[in-house]
N, C-alpha and C positions, 0 to 999 in steps of 0.2 A: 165914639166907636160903637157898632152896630153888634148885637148878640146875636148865636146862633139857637134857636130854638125849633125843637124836633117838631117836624110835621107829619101824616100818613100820606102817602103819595096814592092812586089812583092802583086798581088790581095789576091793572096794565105795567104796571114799571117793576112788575115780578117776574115779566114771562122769562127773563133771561137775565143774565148777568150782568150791570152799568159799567162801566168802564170811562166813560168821561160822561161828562155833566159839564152844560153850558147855559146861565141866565143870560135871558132878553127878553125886550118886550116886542115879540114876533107879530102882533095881531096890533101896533100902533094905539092901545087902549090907557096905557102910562105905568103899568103893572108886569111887572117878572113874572115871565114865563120859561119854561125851560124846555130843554133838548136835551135827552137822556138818549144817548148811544152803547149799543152792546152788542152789535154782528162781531163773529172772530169766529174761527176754524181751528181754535184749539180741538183737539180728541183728545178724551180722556176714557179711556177702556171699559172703565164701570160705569160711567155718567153716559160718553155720549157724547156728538156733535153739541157745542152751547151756537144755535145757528136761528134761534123760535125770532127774533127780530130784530129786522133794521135799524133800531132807532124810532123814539117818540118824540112826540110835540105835549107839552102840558102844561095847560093856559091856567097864570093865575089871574084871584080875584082881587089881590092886593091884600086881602087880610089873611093869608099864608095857604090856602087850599089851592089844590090844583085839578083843573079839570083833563080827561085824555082826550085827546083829535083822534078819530077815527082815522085810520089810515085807507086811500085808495086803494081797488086792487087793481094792479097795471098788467095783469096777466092775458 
């Protein structure tokens, strides 16, 4: 059985709130990578819309670091 040991993830996986986390290896490389999603339309009076992003992509290198994917702007 496999342990869980703490990583620092990317500035990028702090702009907003995580609410699901899903491993895969997205980029076909052999290595978990993950999808960290966190849009939602809670309001909260003092805080504020938690609305700063879509959801990331963050590519690991197999030995526990992960890199961020820039995201497109489709605007």
């Amino acid at each position: 059985m496999g342990k869980f040991v703490e990583r620092r993830l990317p500035i990028e996986a702090q702009y907003a709130p995580v609410y699901a986390m899903m491993g895969a290896d997205l980029n076909m490389d052999g290595h978990l990578d993950l999808i960290l999603t966190a849009i939602t339309n809670i309001i909260e009076i003092y805080l504020g819309r938690y609305d700063a992003n879509h959801g990331i992509a963050l590519l690991g290198n197999g030995k526990g670091d992960f890199k961020y994917i820039p995201q497109l702007n489709q605007d």
